[in-house]
C-alpha positions as CSV (number, residue, x, y, z in Angstrom):
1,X,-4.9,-3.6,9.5
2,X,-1.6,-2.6,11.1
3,X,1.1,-0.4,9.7
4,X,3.6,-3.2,9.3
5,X,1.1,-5.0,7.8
6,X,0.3,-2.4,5.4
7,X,4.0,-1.9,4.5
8,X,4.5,-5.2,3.5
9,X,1.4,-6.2,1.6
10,X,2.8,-7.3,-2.2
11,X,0.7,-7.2,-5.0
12,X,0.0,-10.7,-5.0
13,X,-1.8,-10.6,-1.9
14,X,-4.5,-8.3,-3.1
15,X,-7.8,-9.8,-3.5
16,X,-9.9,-7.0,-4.6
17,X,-12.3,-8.8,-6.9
18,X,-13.1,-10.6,-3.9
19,X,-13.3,-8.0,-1.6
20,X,-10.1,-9.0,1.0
21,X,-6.2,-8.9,1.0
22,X,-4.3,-11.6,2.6
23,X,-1.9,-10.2,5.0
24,X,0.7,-11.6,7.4
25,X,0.4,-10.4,10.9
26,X,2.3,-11.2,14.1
27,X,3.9,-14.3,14.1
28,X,4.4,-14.5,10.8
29,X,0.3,-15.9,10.5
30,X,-1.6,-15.3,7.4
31,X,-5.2,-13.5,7.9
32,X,-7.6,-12.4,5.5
33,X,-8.6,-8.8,6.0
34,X,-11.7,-7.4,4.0
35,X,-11.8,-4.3,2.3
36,X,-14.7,-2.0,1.7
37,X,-15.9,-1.0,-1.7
38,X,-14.2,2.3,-1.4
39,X,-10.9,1.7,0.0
40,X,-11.1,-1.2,-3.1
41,X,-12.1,1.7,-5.5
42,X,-9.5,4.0,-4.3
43,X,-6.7,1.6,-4.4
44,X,-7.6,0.3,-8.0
45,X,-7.4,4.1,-8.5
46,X,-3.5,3.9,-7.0
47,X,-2.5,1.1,-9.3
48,X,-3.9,2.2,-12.2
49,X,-2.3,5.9,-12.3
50,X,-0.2,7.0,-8.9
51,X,1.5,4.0,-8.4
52,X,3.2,3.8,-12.3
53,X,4.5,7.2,-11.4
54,X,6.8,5.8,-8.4
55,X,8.2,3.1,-10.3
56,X,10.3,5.0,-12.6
57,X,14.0,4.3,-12.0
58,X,15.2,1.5,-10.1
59,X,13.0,0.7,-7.2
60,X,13.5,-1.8,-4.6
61,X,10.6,-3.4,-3.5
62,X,8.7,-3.3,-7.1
63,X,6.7,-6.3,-6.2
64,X,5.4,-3.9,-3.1
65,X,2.0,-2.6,-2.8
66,X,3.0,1.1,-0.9
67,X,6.4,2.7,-2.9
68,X,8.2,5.6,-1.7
69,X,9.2,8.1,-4.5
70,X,12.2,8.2,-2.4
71,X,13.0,4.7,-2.9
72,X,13.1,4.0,0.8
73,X,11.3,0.6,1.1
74,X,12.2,0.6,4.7
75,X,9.0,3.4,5.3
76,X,6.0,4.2,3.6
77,X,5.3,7.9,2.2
78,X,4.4,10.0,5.1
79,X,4.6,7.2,8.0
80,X,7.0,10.2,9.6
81,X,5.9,13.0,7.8
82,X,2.8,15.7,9.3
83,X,-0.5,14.9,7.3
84,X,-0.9,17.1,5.0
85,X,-3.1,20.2,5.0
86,X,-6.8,19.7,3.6
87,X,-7.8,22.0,1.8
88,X,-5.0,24.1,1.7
89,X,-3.6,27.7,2.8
């Protein structure tokens, strides 16, 4: 999956019972992409209680898989930013 990809996926195109995400690539072409069970488990765990917290306010992009508590739809959280530290100081 490639970042723009990623950036652009809507919530319509998520496919998790099924196991894939439709995504649209290069060229504007559709592909299907699968997804394993625990990328499916951890994103069922975004949309069920991080992503409610970024939609507060007006956003953008609501429609939008990946929201930026910054309401910048133009970047996803962290695409810029230094990883963080695991783990901790």
């Amino acid at each position: 999956l490639r970042l723009a990809e990623l950036k652009n996926i809507r919530l319509e195109q998520l496919r998790l019972d099924a196991g894939f995400i439709n995504v649209i690539g290069k060229g504007n072409k559709e592909r299907v992409v699968p997804v394993g069970t625990k990328a499916i488990a951890a994103i069922q765990r975004y949309l069920q209680a991080g992503r409610p917290k970024l939609l507060v306010g007006d956003v953008a992009e609501p429609d939008a898989l990946a929201l930026d508590p910054a309401d910048r739809p133009d970047r996803l959280v962290g695409e810029r930013d230094p990883p963080p530290l695991v783990g901790g100081p």
